[in-house]
C-alpha angles and dihedrals in degrees: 000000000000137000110245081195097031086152091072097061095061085040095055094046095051085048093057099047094050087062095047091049093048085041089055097042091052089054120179144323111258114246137208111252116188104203117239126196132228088020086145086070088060103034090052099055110108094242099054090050085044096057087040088064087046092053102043092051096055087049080055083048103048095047093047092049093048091051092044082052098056101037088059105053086043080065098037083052090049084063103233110218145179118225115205129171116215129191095211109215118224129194110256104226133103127194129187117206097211109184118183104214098184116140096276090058097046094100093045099042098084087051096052090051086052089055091045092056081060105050088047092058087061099045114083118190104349112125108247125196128186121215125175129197151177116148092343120018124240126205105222092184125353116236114301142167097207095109099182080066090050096050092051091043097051084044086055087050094050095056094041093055098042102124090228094061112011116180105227086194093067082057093063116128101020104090089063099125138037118276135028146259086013085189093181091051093048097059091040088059090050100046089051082054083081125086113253113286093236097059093037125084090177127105107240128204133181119221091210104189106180132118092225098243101144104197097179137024109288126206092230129035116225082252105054089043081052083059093049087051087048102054094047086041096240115166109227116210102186113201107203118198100181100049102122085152095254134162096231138073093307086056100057090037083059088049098054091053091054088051091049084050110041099046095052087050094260136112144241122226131180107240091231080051106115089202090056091091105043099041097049088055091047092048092041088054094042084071125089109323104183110123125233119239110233134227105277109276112204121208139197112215112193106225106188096125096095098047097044089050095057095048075057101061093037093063083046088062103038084061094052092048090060104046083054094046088052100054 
């Protein structure tokens, strides 16, 4: 326990001797005494020396409970306060919601967002990032953990990706290069979205919503950014719009997003799939679960409760003191 304002406390009670002392210089106003003889006879009866000890002890109290009072609030201004020092404690796992929104993904983005929202909501504590791509790949927002700002911003996507009223300014910056739906690149971009796996103890997954179609020559296959996923042990969950289970083009394009998720101990969902949600966020929280100790965190408690309570108790008995003292 501590005073923030501990100077008060000397001050105050400077300020209150030196009233006392001038209260007791000044003295008191003389008063007219009328002389009465034979007082000793009723000063000596029992019951006026009885209501003399009455009255003497309420004046105690009364005094007692006025310095107690002030003494008190001279605390209760000092701000009495607490100091402790936390090491707050994070999940340690990253994920990284990477949504291609090339031109064959226009109709289902706003879906996907929508299914992103959701996922979000389950998650607690995990840092979550957003990327988007088509020939070059954009970071809407970096990982974070300030859930309120994801929210807002996936409600932002949602809108801007609606079909009836795209923003084509959301879309800036991702027709840098030739070519479209670069899936490779794409992931690249959002697995070097994590922190470098040396100076990193958290899990780290990518939310990969895309339907596979590559339309340009990417830098980097699917299977060579998959490598790249592999070797930093990044969980790929890959979210297809277009598997309707087909033996043509979108098949094999399916397919070569299994193989991306399962090899880098993921997993691939249909985004119609109604298991898609909750089994990307069961198999998100079956990774590591050991939590990260944070950097030391100190607070300031206010503690005023004790002193105010016993100014409190003091002005109860000062008023009892004066409804005895008036009798």
């Amino acid at each position: 326990m501590a005073l923030k304002y501990w100077w008060l406390l000397p001050v105050g009670l400077a300020v209150l001797g030196t009233v006392l002392v001038l209260l007791f210089r000044r003295g008191t106003a003389p008063v007219w005494r009328l002389p009465v003889a034979h007082t000793e006879r009723l000063t000596a009866l029992p019951a006026y020396q009885n209501a003399l000890r009455q009255r003497r002890t309420w004046l105690t109290v009364a005094v007692a409970a006025v310095a107690v009072l002030a003494l008190s609030l001279l605390v209760a201004a000092a701000r009495p306060v607490t100091e402790r020092t936390s090491i707050p404690e994070q999940l340690n796992r990253d994920i990284i919601l990477c949504l291609d929104v090339s031109g064959s993904m226009l109709d289902t983005d706003e879906a996907i967002v929508s299914v992103f929202s959701t996922l979000v909501a389950n998650f607690k504590g995990e840092r979550i990032g957003l990327t988007i791509f088509d020939s070059t790949a954009v970071t809407v927002f970096p990982l974070t953990d300030d859930y309120e700002f994801v929210a807002n911003e996936l409600k932002i996507a949602q809108k801007a990706l609606n079909p009836d009223a795209s923003s084509f300014d959301y879309f800036t910056g991702t027709y840098e290069a030739p070519g479209s739906s670069l899936i490779g690149d794409g992931l690249a971009s959002c697995i070097n979205g994590f922190p470098a796996a040396a100076q990193s103890q958290r899990s780290r997954s990518v939310i990969f919503a895309t339907d596979n179609l590559l339309a340009g020559k990417p830098l980097f296959s699917l299977a060579e950014a998959t490598t790249l996923a592999q070797k930093d042990k990044i969980r790929i969950y890959s979210l297809n719009p277009n598997d309707f289970g087909m033996e043509t083009f979108l098949g094999k394009a399916a397919q070569g997003l299994k193989t991306t998720s399962t090899s880098t101990g993921g997993a691939y969902f249909a985004l119609e799939s109604e298991s898609a949600v909750p089994g990307i966020v069961q198999k998100v929280q079956a990774t590591e679960a050991a939590l990260l100790k944070g950097a030391p965190q100190r607070s300031v408690l206010d503690q005023p409760g004790w002193a105010l309570g016993m100014a409190l108790l003091s002005l109860l008995m000062l008023g009892v003191a004066g409804w005895r003292l008036r009798r």
